[in-house]
C-alpha positions as CSV (number, residue, x, y, z in Angstrom):
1,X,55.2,8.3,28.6
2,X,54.4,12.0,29.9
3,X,51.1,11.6,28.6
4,X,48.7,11.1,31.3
5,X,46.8,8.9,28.3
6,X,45.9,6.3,30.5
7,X,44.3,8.0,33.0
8,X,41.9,9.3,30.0
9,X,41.2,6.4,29.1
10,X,40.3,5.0,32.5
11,X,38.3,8.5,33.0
12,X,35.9,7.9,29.6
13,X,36.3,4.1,29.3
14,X,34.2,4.2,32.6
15,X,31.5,7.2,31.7
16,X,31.1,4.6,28.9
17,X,30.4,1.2,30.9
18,X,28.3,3.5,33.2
19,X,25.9,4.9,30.5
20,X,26.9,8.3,30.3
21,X,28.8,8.9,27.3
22,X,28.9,6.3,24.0
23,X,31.8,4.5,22.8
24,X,32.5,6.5,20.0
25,X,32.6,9.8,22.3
26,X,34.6,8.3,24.3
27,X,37.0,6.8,21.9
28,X,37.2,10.5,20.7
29,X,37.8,11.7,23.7
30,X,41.4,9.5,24.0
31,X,42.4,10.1,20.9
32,X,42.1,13.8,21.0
33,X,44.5,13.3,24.2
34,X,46.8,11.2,22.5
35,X,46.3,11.0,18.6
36,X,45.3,7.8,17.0
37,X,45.1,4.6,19.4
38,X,45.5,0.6,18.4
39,X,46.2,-1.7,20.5
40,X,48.1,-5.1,20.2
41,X,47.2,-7.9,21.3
42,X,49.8,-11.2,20.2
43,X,50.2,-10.7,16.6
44,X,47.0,-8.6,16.1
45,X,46.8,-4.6,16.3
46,X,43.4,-3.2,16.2
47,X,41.6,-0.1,16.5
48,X,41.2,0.9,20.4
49,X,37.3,1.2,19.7
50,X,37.2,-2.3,17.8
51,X,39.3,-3.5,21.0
52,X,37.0,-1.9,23.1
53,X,33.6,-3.2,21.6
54,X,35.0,-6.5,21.3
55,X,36.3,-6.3,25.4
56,X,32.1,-5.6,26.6
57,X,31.0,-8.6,24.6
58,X,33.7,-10.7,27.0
59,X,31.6,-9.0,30.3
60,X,33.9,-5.6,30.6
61,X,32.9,-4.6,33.8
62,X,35.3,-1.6,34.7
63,X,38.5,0.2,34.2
64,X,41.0,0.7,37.0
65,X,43.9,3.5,36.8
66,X,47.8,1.9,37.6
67,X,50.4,5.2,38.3
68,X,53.4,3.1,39.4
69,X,56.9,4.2,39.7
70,X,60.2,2.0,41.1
71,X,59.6,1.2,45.1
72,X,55.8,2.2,44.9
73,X,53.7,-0.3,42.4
74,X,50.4,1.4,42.6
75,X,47.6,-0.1,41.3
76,X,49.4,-3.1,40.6
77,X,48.8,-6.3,41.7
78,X,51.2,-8.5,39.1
79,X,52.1,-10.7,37.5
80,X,55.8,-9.2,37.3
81,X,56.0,-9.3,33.5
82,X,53.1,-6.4,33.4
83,X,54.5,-4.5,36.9
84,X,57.7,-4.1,34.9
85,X,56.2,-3.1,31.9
86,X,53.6,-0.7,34.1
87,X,56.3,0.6,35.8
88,X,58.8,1.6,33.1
89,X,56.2,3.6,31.3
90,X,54.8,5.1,34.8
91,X,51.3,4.8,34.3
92,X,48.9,1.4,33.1
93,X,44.7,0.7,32.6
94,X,43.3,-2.7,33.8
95,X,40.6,-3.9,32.1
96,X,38.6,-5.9,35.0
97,X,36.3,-8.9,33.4
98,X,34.3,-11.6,34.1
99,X,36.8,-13.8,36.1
100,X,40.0,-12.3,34.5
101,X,41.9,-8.7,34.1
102,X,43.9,-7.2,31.6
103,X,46.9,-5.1,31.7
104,X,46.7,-2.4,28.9
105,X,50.3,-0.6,29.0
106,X,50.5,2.6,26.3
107,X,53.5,4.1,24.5
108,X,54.5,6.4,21.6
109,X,53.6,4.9,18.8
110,X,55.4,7.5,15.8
111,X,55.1,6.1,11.9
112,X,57.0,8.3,9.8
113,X,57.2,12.0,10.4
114,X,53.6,13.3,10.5
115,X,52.0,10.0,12.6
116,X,52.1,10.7,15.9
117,X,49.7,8.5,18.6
118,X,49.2,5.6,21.4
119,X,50.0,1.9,20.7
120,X,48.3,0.0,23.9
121,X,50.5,-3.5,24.3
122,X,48.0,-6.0,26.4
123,X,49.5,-7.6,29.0
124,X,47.9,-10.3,31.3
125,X,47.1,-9.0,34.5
126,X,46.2,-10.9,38.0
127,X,42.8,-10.9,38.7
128,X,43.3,-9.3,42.4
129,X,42.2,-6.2,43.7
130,X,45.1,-4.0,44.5
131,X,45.2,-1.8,47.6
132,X,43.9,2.0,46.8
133,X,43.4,4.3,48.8
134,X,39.9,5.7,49.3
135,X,39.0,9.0,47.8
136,X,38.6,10.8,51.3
137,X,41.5,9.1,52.5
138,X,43.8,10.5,49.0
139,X,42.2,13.6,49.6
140,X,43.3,14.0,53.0
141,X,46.6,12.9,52.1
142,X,47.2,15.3,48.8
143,X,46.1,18.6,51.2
144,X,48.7,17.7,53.8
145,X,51.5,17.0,51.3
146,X,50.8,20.2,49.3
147,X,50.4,22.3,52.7
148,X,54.1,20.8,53.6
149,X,55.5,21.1,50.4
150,X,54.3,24.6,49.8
151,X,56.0,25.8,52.8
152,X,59.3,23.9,52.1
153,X,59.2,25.6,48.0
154,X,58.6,29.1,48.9
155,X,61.7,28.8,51.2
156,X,64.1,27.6,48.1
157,X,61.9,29.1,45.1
158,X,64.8,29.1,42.1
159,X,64.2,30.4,38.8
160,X,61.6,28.7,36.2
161,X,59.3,27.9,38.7
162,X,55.3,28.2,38.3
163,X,52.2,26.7,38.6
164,X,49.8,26.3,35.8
165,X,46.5,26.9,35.9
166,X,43.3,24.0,35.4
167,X,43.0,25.4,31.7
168,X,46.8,24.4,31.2
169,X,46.5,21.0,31.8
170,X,42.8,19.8,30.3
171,X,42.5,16.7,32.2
172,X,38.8,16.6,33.6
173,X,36.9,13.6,34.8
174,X,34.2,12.0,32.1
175,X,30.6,12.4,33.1
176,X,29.2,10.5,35.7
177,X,32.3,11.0,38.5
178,X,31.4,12.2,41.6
179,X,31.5,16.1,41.9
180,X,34.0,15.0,45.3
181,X,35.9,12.9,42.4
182,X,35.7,15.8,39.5
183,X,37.8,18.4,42.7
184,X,40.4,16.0,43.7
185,X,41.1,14.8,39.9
186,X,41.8,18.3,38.9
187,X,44.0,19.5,42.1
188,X,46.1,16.2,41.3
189,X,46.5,16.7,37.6
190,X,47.3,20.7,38.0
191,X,49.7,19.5,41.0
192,X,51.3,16.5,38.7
193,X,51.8,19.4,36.1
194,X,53.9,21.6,38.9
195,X,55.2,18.7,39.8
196,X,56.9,18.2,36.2
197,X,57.3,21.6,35.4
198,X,59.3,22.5,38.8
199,X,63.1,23.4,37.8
200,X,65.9,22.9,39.9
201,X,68.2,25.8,38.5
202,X,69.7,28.5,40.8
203,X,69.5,26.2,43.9
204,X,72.0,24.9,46.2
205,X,72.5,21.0,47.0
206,X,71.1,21.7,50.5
207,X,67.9,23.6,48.7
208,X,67.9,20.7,46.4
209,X,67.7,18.0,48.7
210,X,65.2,19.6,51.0
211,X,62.8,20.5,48.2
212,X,63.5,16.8,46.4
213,X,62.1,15.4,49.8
214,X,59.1,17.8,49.6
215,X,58.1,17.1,45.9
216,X,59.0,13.2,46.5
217,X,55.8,13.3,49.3
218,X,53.6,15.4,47.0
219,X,54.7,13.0,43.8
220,X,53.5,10.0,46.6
221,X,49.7,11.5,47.1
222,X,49.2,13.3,43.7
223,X,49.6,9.7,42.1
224,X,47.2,8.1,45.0
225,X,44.6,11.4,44.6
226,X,44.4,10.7,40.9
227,X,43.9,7.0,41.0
228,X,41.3,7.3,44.2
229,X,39.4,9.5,41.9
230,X,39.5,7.9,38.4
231,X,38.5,4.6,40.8
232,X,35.2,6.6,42.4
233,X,32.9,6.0,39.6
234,X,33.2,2.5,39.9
235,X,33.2,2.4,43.7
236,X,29.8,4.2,43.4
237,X,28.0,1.9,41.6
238,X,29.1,-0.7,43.8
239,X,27.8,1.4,46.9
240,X,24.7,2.4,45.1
């Protein structure tokens, strides 16, 4: 999916488990990224808010962001059925429990010609922490990358190119992130919107290859910036 729906969910799923916003607002919140949400679990499809309220009576403790591609699992810790799955549709949520996690992998889910919204397939997850990077260390990372690639674009700009501004792509954190978190979640989601939007046309294949390299690197710590930060609410509370 091009959606970034998962990374919504992870972003109000956890202003939820922290207090700050109610699971109806932040059910809301999802769907008015994505359109209507049920999730299947087995045989049964439910609501994602009767999912959800049945999920905190089984100890739902957090919500953890996946952004994988092929070569780079992040946020991904297995088993390989829900790597694959995470991996083909680029992005994932865990659901962390009491002694257990859940993979939660989202697609298009279109019924007829005017439904359009998210169906959430569960997939079992390990219960293992994978390795994140920490928000100052995807920070660091993402201002190096951009610095590099910035210099490598403007010496093979082509035609279409352009970057949006933070109204373009309405991605904020929920309530409750860090303000540190809130900054580096919007550079990284205006940055993953460049990052799809940059055309190729008008180049040659040595412009190509050199600015492929560039936007490869920035690809690498836009996905590690966005998962450090949709992780920091969470790290907080275990620091505080």
């Amino acid at each position: 999916m091009d959606s970034p729906i998962s990374a919504v969910l992870v972003s109000w799923g956890n202003a939820w488990l922290g207090g700050h916003v109610g699971l109806d607002e932040a059910v809301d919140r999802v769907e008015r990224a994505g359109g209507p949400q049920v999730v299947a679990d087995g045989p049964m499809e439910s609501t994602l808010r009767a999912f959800l309220a049945g999920l905190r009576s089984e100890g739902l403790d957090s919500f953890r962001l996946a952004l994988p591609v092929p070569g780079d699992p992040l946020g991904l810790a297995g088993p390989p059925a829900f790597n694959i799955s995470a991996i083909d549709a680029g992005q994932a949520v865990i659901a962390v429990l009491r002694g257990r996690r859940l993979g939660l992998v989202p697609e298009s889910d279109r019924r007829g010609s005017s439904y359009s919204g998210v169906r959430w397939t569960v997939v079992e997850s390990a219960d293992s922490e994978p390795y994140v990077p920490s928000l100052a260390e995807a920070e660091h990372a993402l201002t190096s990358a951009m610095r590099t690639a910035t210099d490598v674009l403007h010496g093979v700009a082509g035609p279409g190119a352009g970057t949006p501004t933070l109204e373009d792509v309405g991605e904020d954190l929920a309530p409750g992130y860090p303000g540190r978190a809130h900054r580096v979640g919007a550079l990284a989601a205006r940055l993953a919107m460049a990052l799809r939007l940059a055309g190729e046309r008008g180049l040659t294949s040595g412009q190509l290859a050199v600015r492929s390299e560039a936007l490869r690197e920035l690809d690498r710590a836009v996905r590690r910036a966005r998962v450090a930060a949709h992780h920091a609410i969470v790290e907080g509370q275990r620091q505080g």
